[in-house]
C-alpha positions in Angstrom: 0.0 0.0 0.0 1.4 3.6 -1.0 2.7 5.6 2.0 -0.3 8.0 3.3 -0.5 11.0 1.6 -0.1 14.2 4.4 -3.1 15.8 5.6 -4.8 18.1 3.8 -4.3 21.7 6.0 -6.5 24.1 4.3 -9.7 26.6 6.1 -12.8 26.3 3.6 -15.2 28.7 4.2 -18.8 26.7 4.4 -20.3 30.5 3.6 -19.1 30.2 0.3 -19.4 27.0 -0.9 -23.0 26.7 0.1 -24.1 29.7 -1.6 -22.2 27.9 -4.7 -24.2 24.9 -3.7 -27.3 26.9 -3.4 -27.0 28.7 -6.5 -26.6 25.9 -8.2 -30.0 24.2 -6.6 -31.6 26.6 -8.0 -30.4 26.5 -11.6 -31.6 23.5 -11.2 -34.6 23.9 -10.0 -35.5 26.4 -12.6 -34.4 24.5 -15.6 -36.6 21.4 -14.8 -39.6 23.3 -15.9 -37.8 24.1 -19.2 -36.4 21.2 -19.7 -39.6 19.6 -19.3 -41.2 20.9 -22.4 -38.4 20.3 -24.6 -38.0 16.4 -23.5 -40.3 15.5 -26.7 -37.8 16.8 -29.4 -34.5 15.8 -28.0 -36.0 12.5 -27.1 -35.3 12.1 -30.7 -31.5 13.2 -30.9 -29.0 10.7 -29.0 -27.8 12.2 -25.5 -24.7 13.9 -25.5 -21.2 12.5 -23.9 -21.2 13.0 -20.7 -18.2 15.4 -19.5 -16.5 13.7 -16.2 -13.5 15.6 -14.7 -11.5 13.6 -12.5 -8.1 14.4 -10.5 -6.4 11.7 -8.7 -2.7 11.1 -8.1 -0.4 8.9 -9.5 3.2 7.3 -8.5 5.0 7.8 -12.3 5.1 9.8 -14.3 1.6 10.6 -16.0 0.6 9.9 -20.0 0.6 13.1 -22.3 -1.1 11.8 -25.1 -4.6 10.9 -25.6 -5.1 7.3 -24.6 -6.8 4.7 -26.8 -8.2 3.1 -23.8 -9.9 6.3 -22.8 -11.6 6.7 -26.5 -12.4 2.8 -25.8 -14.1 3.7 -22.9 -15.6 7.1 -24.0 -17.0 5.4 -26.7 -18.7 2.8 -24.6 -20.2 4.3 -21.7 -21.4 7.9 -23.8 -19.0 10.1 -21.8 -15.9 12.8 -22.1 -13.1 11.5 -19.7 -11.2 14.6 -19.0 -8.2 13.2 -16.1 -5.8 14.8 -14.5 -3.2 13.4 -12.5 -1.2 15.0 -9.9 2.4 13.8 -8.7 1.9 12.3 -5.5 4.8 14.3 -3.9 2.3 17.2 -4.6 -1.0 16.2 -3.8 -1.3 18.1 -0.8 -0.3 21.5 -2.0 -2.3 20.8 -5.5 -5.3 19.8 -3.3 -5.0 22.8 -1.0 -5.2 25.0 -3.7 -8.2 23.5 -5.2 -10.0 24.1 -2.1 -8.8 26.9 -1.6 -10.3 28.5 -5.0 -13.6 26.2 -4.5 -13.1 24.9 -8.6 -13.0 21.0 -7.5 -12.9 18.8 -10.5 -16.4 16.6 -11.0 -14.2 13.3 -9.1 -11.7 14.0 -6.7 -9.2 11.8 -4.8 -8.6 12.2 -1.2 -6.6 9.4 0.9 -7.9 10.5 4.1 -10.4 13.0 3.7 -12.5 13.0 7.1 -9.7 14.2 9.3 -9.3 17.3 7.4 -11.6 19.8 9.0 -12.1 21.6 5.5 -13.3 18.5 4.1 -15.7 17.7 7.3 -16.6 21.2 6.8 -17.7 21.1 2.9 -19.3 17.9 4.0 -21.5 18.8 6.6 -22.4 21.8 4.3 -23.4 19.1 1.4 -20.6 19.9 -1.1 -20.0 15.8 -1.8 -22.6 13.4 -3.0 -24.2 10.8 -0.2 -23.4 7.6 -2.3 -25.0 5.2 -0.1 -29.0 4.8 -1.7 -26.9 4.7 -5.3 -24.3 1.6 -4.9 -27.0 -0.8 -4.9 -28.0 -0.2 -8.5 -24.2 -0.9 -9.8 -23.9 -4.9 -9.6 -20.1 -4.3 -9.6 -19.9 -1.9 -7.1 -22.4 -3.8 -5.1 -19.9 -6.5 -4.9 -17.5 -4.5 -2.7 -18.0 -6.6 0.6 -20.3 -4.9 3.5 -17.4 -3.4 5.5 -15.1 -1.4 2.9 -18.0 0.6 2.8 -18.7 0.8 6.1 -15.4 1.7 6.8 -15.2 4.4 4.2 -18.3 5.8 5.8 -18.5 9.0 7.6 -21.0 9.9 10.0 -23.4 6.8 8.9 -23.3 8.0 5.3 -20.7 7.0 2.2 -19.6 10.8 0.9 -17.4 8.2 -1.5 -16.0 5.5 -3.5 -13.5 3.9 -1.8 -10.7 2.2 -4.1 -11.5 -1.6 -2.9 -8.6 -3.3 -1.5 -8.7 -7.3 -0.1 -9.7 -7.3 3.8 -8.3 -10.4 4.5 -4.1 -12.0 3.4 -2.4 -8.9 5.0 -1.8 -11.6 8.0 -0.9 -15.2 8.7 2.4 -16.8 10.2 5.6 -17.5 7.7 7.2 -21.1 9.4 10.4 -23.1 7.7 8.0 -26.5 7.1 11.6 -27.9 6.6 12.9 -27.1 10.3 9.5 -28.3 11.6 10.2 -31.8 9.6 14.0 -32.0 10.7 12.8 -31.3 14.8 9.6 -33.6 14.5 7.7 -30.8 15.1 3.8 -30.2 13.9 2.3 -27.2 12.5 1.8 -25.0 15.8 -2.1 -24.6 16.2 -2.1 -23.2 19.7 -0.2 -20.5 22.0 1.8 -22.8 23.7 2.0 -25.4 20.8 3.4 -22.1 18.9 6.1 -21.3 22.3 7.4 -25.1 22.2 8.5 -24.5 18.3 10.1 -20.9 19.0 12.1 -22.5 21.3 13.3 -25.6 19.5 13.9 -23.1 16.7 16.5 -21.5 18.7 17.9 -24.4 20.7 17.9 -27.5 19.1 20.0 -26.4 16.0 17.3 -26.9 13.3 19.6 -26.1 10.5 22.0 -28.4 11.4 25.2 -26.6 11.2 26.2 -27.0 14.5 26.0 -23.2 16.0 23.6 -21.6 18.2 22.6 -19.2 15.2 19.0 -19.4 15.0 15.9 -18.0 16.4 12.3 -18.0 16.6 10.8 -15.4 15.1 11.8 -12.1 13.4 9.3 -9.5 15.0 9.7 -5.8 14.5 10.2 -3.5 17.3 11.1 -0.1 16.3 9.7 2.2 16.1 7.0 0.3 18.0 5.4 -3.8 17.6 3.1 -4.8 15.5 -0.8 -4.9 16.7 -0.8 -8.2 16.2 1.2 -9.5 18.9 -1.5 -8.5 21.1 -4.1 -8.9 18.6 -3.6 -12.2 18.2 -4.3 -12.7 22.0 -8.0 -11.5 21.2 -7.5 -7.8 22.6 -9.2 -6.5 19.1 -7.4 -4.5 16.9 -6.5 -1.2 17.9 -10.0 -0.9 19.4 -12.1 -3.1 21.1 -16.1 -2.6 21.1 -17.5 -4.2 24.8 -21.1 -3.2 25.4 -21.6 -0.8 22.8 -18.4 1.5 23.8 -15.1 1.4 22.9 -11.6 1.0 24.9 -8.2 0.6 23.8 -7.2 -2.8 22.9 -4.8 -2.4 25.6 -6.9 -2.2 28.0 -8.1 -5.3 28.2 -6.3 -8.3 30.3 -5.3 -10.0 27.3 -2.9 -7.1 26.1 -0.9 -8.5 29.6 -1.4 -11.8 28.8 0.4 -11.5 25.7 3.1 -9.4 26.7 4.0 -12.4 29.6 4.1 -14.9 26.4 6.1 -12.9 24.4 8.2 -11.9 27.5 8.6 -15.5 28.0 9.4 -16.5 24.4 12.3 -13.7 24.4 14.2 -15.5 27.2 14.0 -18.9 25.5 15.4 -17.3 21.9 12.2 -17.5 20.7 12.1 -13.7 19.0 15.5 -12.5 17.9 17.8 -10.5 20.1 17.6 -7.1 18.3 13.6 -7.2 18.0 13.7 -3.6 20.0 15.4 -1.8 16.9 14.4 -4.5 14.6 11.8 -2.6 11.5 9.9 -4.2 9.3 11.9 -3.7 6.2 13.7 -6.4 7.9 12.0 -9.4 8.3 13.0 -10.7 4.7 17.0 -10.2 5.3 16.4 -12.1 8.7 14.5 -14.8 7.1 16.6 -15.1 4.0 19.6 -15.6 5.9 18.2 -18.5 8.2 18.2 -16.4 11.6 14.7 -17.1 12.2 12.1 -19.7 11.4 8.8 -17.7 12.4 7.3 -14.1 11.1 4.3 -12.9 10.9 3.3 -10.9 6.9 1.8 -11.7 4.1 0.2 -14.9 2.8 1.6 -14.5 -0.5 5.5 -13.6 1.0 6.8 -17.1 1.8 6.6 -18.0 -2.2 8.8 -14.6 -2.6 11.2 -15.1 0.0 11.9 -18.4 -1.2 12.7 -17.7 -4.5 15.9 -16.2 -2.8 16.3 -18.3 0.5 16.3 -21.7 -1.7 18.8 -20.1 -4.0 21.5 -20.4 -0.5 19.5 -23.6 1.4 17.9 -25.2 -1.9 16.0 -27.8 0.7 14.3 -24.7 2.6 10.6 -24.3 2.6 9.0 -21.5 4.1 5.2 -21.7 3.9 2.2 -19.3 5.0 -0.4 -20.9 7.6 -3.0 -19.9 9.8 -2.1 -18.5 13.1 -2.0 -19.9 16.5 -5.2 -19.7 18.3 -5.4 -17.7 21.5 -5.8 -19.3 25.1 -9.2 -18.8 24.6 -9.6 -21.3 21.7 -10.0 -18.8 19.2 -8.1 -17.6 16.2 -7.2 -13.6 15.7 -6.7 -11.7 12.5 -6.7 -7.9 12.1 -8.6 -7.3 9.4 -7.8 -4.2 7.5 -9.9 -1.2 6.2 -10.6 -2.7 2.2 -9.5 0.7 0.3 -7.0 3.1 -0.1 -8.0 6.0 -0.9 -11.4 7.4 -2.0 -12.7 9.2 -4.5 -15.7 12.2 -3.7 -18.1 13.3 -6.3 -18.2 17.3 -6.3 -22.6 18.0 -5.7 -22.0 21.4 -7.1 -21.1 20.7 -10.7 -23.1 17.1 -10.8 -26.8 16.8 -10.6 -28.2 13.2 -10.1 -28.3 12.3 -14.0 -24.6 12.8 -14.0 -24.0 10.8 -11.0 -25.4 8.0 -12.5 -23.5 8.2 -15.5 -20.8 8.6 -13.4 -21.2 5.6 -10.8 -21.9 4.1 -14.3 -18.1 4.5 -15.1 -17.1 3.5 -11.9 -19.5 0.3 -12.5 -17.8 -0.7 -15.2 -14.3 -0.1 -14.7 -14.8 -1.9 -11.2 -15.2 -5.2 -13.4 -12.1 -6.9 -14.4 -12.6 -5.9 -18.2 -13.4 -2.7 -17.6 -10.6 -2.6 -15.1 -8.2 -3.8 -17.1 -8.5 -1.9 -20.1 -8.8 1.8 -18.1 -5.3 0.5 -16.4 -3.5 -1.2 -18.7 -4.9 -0.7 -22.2 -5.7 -2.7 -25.0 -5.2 -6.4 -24.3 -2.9 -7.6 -26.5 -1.2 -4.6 -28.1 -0.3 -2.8 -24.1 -0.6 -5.9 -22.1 -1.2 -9.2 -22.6 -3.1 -11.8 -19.8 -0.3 -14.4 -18.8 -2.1 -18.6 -18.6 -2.1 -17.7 -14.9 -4.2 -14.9 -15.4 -1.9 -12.4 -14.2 -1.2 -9.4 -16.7 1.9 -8.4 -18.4 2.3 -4.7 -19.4 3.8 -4.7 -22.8 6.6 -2.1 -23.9 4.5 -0.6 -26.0 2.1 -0.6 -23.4 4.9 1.2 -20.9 5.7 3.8 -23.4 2.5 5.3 -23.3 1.8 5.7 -19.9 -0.3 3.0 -18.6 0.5 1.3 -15.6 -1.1 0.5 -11.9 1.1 3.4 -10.5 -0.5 6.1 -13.2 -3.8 4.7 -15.1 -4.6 2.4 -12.6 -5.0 5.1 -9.9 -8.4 6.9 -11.3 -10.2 3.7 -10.6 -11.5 2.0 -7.9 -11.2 -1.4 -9.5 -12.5 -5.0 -8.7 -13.0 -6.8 -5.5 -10.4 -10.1 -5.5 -10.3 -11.6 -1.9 -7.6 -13.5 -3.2 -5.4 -11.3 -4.7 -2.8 -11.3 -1.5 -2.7 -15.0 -1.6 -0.9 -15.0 -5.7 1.7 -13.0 -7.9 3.0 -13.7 -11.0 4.5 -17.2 -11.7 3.3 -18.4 -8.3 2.7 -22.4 -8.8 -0.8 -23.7 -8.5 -0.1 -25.9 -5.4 1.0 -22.4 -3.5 -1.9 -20.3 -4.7 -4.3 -23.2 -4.0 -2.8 -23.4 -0.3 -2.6 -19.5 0.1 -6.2 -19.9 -0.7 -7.2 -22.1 2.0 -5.3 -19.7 4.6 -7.3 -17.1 3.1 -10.4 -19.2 3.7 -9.5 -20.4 6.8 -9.3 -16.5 8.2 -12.6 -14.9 10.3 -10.9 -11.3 11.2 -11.9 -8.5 13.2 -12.4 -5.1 11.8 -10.7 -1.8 13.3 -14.3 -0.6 14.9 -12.9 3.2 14.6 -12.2 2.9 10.8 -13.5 6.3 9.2 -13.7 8.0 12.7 -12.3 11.4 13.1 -9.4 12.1 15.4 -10.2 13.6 19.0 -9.3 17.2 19.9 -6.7 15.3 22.7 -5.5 13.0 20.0 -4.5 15.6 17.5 -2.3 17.5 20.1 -0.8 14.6 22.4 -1.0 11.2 20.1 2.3 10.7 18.8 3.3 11.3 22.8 1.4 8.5 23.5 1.7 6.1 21.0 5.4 6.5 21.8 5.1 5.9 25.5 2.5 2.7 25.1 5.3 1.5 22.3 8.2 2.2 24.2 6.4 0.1 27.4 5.8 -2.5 25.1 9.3 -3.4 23.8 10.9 -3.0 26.9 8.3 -5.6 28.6 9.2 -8.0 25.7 12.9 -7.7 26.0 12.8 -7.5 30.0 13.6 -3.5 30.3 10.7 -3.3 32.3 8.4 -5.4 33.7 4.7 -6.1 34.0 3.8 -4.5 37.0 5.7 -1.5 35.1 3.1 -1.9 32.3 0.3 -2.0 35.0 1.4 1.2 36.3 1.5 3.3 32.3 -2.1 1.7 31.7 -3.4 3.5 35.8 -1.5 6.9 34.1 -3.8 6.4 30.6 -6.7 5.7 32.6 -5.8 8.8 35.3 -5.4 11.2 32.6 -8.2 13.6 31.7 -7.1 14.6 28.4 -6.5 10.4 27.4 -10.5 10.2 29.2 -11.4 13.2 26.8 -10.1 11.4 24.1 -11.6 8.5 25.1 -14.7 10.6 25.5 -15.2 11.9 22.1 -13.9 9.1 20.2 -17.0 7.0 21.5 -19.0 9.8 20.4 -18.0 9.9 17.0 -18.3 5.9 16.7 -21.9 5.8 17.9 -22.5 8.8 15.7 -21.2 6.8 13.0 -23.4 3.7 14.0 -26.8 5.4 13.7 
């Protein structure tokens, strides 16, 4: 997923964009009576193209010429694409400015639009289209699964179309199958089933070379651990929803509970000795080089990785699974929000017969045809569909522009549960396996998805984060202990500006629920 975009930091005054949206209302208004009378004779002409202005970003460098897929799609759907993309190193300042002189294109893309308080403002004033009675009506759009667009909602209503990512394959556990064969060791199913393994991974020599050089898991530390490792305990992620209100996940008694095990499994060898400066970025070099047998990433990384870890250990076999279940009996996944980015349709310049024709466009180019041609051209001259049904973008194709990083970024494009679980070239055995762990996963949703940020939050989050992080780490690697943890959560819970957040965060989500 592309790196957020900054916030947008820009005053809109509501006073003028609702007279704009007023004035406009009444064109309207006036020129239904009009239009009325003359519905007999142009009845009898064809309708004219629709003209759709859209601006969204893109991650290359943008096409100059006129695109044949656009015609293609012009053509078909009766309308007069007119995009513009804007370097995403820009987007911000190009966005501010649009704002700013109140001429919004007919689409526009926003990554994270409800935070801004000039976009909360030109919403609440009814500059952006309510989406929500529409989607129905667009079979392909109606496919999006239930809680992408409840996620992308704001205040109970969908101001947008969010660009529909999978919600499920962001998370399972990476394990060398051929270090659980050479200890007799099983697939770890359970918590403590998953402790024995970390330890024999880091004391019983599974690569056979004689040295104590191995560990348990690679797990990132800095600049604070994943969600999942309490997650995973069944502390919900990020947020946890208990009678209709919301706490922090670490709130809950399982957030201790799985700082003991992971406490624990650090002792034994079980995570890797530099997990507190450990990042991310890392967690292929450590696997790659046979320093740990366990990580928790992507279902479709193991297949990657070992396209270069069998090139130094041809017998190694790393393989996704599902993950251990908590104590509890239960198996945890976040599940993550669905979209990147979303893209707002401007009320002022579209009345309701150009939002269908619009939502028409975004119908069709959400199908893996229409898709496909708005991204990557004309099948078979700019790409071409590879027997595993992956595409290949031609070098004529590249020379004009298109690509996922620059055509593919005006669409929302198609729903593919799957599309974590496979890459091109994977075997059929893998992607068949990747499958089942996709299956095989029931996650829980981020309840505060879409909520605006507190008053507290904005001024004193990054302080906290930083604290709750920095407790965290230091509990796993034995800095500090839990009674030390214990004693930070009393100070959250203490604090009237963490209550306040706290406060208004439950008010937005039960807004949102209505």
């Amino acid at each position: 997923m592309k790196p957020m975009v900054k916030k947008l930091a820009v005053l809109l005054t509501a006073t003028g964009l609702v007279a704009s949206l007023a004035a406009c209302g009444k064109a309207n208004e006036a020129g239904s009576a009009s239009s009325a009378a003359s519905s007999t004779a142009a009845s009898a002409k064809p309708a004219a193209p629709a003209d759709i202005s859209i601006t969204t970003l893109a991650f290359a460098a943008a096409p100059t010429g006129e695109l044949e897929a656009v015609k293609k799609l012009n053509e078909k759907l009766n309308v007069n694409l007119k995009l513009n993309w804007i370097p995403a190193a820009q987007i911000s300042e190009k966005l501010n400015a649009l704002l700013a002189s109140r001429d919004l294109p007919d689409v526009l893309f926003v990554e994270d639009f409800n935070l801004t308080p000039a976009f909360l403002n030109a919403i609440d004033q009814g500059a952006f289209w309510d989406l929500g009675p529409y989607i129905k009506n667009y079979p392909n759009l109606a496919k999006y699964p239930e809680n992408v667009y409840k996620n992308a909602s704001l205040k109970g209503k969908l101001y947008s179309l969010p660009r529909v990512r999978p919600l499920d394959g962001h998370e399972s556990m990476l394990i060398r199958k051929d270090w659980l064969d050479k200890l007799g060791l099983q697939q770890p199913k359970t918590m403590d089933e998953l402790a024995t393994v970390l330890e024999a991974f880091a004391q019983k020599d599974p690569d056979g070379n004689g040295k104590p050089d191995t560990y348990g898991a690679v797990i990132p530390g800095s600049p604070g651990p994943a969600s999942y490792l309490l997650s995973m305990f069944g502390t919900g992620t990020k947020w946890k929803e208990e009678n209709g209100s919301l706490i922090p996940y670490w709130y809950t008694p399982q957030a201790k509970d799985a700082l003991a095990f992971w406490n624990k499994s650090f002792k034994a060898g079980g995570i890797l000795p530099d997990f507190p400066v450990l990042k991310a970025a890392q967690i292929k070099d450590m696997l790659v080089q046979g320093k740990a047998g366990v990580a928790f990433a992507n279902v479709i990384d193991p297949y990657k990785y070992n396209l270069e870890l069998q090139k130094v250990t041809p017998q190694a076999n790393l393989i996704a699974v599902e993950l251990p279940k908590a104590p509890d009996g239960k198996a945890y996944y976040e599940q993550a929000s669905g979209y990147y980015g979303q893209f707002l349709i401007n009320k002022k310049s579209v009345d309701e017969a150009k939002l269908k024709k619009i939502l028409e466009v975004y119908d069709y180019t959400a199908s893996v045809e229409g898709y496909n041609l708005a991204t990557y051209g004309i099948q078979d001259v700019d790409y071409k569909v590879k027997p595993d049904g992956s595409v290949e973008q031609t070098e004529e194709g590249k020379k004009k522009g298109y690509s996922g990083d620059t055509t593919g970024q005006w669409v929302t494009g198609y729903f593919d549960k799957y599309s974590r679980a496979k890459i091109s070239g994977i075997p059929t055995d893998v992607y068949e396996a990747n499958k089942k762990v996709v299956d095989a996963i029931s996650s829980i949703t981020d309840p505060t998805y879409g909520l605006m940020k507190s008053a507290p939050f904005k001024e004193k989050g990054a302080d906290w984060d930083k604290k709750l992080n920095d407790m965290m780490v230091n509990v796993v690697f034995g800095k500090n202990t839990l009674e030390d943890w214990d004693k930070l959560v009393k100070q959250f819970k203490d604090d009237p500006s963490f209550q306040q957040h706290l406060k208004e965060t439950n008010e937005f989500y039960k807004e949102k629920s209505k």
